[in-house]
N, C-alpha and C positions, 0 to 999 in steps of 0.2 A: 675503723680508721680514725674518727675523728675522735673518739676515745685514746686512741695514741698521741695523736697530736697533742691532744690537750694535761694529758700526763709526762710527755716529752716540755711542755714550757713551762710545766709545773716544778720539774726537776731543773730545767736552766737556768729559772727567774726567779721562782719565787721559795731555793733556798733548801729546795725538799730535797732528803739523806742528807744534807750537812748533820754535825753532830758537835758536840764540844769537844775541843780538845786542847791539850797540855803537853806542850814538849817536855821532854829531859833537861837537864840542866845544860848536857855537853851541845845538842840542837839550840836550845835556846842562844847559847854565850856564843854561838858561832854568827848567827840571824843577826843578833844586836852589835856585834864585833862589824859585820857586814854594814851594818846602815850607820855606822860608825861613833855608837852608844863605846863610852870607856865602862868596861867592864872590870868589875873584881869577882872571883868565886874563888870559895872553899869547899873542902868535903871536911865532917869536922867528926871523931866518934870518941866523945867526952862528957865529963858532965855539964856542957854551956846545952848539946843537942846535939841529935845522930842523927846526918843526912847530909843534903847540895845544899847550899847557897848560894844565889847570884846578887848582885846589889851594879846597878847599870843607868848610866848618868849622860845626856846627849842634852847640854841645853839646861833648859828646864824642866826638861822629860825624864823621869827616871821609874827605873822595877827593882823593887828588894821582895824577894822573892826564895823560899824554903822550900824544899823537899824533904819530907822528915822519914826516917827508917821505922819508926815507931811513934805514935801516938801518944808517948809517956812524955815528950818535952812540947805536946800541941799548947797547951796552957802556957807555959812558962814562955814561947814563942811569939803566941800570939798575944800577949802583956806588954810585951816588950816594944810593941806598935803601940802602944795606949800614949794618946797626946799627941801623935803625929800626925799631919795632913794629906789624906791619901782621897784622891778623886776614888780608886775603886781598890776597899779591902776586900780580898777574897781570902774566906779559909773552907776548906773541906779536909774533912777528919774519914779517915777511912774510907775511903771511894774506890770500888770495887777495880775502878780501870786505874784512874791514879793516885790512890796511896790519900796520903796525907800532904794539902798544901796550904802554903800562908803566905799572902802576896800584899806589897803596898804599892802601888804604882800610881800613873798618871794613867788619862785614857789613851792617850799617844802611845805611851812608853808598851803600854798592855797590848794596843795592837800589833804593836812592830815588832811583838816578843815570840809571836806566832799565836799566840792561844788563843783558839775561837771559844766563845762560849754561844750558845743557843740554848735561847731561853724556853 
């Protein structure tokens, strides 16, 4: 019994099975529409890049943020952040659960966007 208890507050408080995660573009631009971020997205299948972008502005807070269909515009995507000030650049290239992303945000902007990450 006290072996349950104590894997019961382990699972409440201190965080255990959370997992990282990453909404969709269409979840995301719905959550930042809600806390009342102005949103712009595109779906774009050209040679600029194939995939979502979100780009979301509330304040001072903002998430510009890729979804990419492919891997072949990851470089060219993420160059295009080079010289901007981004409290947290996130890129993952091929990840088994979500693809390829590239993100410049604030820390605000990043948690109100939904995406937990766990480190």
């Amino acid at each position: 019994m006290k072996k349950f208890i104590i894997i019961l507050i382990c699972i409440l408080f201190c965080g255990c099975g959370k997992k990282t995660y990453y909404p969709n573009s269409t979840l995301m631009k719905k959550k930042l529409e809600k806390l009342g971020y102005s949103v712009v997205s595109d779906t774009k299948f050209n040679e600029e890049y194939v995939g979502a972008h979100i780009y979301a502005r509330k304040g001072e807070d903002y998430i510009d943020i890729y979804w990419l269909n492919s891997d072949e515009f990851f470089d060219r995507v993420k160059d295009s952040f080079f010289g901007k000030s981004c409290e947290r650049f996130i890129t993952m290239e091929n990840d088994s659960r979500f693809g390829t992303i590239i993100s410049c945000s604030t820390n605000k902007a990043l948690n109100d966007s939904g995406i937990t990450i766990i480190k």
